[in-house]
N, C-alpha and C positions, 0 to 999 in steps of 0.2 A: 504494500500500500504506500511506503514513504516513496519507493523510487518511481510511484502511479504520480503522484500528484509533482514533482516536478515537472515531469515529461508533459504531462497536460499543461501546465505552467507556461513552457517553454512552447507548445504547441499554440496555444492564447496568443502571446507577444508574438509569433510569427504570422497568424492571420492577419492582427491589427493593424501591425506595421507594415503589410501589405497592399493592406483594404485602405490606399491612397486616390480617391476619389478624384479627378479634375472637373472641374465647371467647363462648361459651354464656352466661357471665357478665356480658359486656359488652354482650350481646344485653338479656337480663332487665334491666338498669338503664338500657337507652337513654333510656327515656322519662322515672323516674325513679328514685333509689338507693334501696337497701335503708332507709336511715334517716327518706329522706324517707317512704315508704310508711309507718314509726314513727308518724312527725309527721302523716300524715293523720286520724290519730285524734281526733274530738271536730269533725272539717270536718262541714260539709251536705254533702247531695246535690249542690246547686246547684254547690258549688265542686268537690269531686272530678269531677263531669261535665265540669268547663272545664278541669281541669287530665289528663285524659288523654286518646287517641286519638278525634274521634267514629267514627272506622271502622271500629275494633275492640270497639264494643260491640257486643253480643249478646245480651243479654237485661236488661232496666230494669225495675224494678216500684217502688212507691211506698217501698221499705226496703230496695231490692237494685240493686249494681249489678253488671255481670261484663262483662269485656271480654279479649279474648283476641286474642294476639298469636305470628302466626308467627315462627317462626327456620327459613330455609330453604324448602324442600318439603314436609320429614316430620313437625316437630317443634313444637311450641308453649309457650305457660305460658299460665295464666289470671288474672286479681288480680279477685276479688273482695271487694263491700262491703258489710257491713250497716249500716244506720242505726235509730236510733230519736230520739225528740224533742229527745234530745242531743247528736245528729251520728255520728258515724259511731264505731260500737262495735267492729268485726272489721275486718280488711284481711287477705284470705288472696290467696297465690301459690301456685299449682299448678304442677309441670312435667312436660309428657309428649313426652321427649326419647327416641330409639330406643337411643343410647346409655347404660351405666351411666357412661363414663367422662364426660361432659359431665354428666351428675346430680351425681356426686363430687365433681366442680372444684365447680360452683355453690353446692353444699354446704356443702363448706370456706368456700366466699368467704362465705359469709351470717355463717358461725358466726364468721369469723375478724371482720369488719364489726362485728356485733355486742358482742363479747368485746373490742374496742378503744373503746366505746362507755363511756363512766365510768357512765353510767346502769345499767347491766347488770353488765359483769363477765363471771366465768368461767363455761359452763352448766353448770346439772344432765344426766347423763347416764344416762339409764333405759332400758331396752328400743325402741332403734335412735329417742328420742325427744329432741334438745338442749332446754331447758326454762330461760326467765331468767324474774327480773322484778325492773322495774325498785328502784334504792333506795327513793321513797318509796310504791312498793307500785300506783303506778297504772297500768301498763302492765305485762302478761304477752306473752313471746312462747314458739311450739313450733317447732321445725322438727325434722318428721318425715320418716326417711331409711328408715323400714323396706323401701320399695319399691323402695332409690336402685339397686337392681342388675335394675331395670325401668324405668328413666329416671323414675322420679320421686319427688316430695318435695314436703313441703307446708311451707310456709312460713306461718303462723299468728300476725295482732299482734290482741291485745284490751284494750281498757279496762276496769278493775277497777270505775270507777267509776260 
């Protein structure tokens, strides 16, 4: 019986320390953080191809990129890119999560991320749409929650310039 109950002990602490949960959140910035997707802004083609998944692209054209990334079985996000002669103009994040409550969390996180970000600040808040840009005026971001009680949200960075 004494050498019963360490072994269960030990068997305990090994589930728990396993049973490490990630958020929907933690999902969306695996590859990279909400700020760095900021910071893609003004890249080539060339470099944002190298710096995410090649096996979750899905459609390439000569000023577009879009690569889409499971959570799960049911669920996804999309991070799309525009370019033009100056690198890359737009960086959007779509998410179509079956849940409202996993849209909400990711929600918060972006806005919260962002609004801690000294470039930004507090957002505008209009018709279900957060709205910054940055102090010297060269980067706008949206993130639109109108749909978040449909799992989704769009997350929107643009260069002004």
């Amino acid at each position: 019986m004494k050498k019963f109950i360490p072994s269960v002990f030990i068997l305990f602490l090994f589930v728990v320390s396993c049973n490490t949960t990630e958020t929907y959140y933690d999902e969306v910035i695996k590859k990279k953080t909400i700020l760095q997707r900021v910071d893609d802004l003004n890249k080539s083609l060339t470099e944002i191809r190298k710096l995410e998944d090649k096996k979750s692209l899905i459609k390439e054209e000569e000023d577009y990129l879009e690569y889409e990334y499971q959570i799960g079985e049911e669920d996804n996000f999309v991070i799309t890119y525009f370019f033009d002669a100056a690198g890359c103009y737009e960086v959007g994040l779509d998410t179509y999560f079956s849940k409202e409550l996993d849209a909400q969390f990711v929600t918060d996180e972006i806005k919260s991320v962002i609004e801690a970000d000294e470039r930004f600040g507090k957002a505008k808040n209009t018709n279900d749409l957060y709205e910054w840009s940055s102090q010297d005026g060269a980067i706008s971001i949206e993130l639109d929650y109108l749909n978040v009680n449909q799992g989704m949200i769009s997350f929107t960075v643009f260069a002004n310039e």
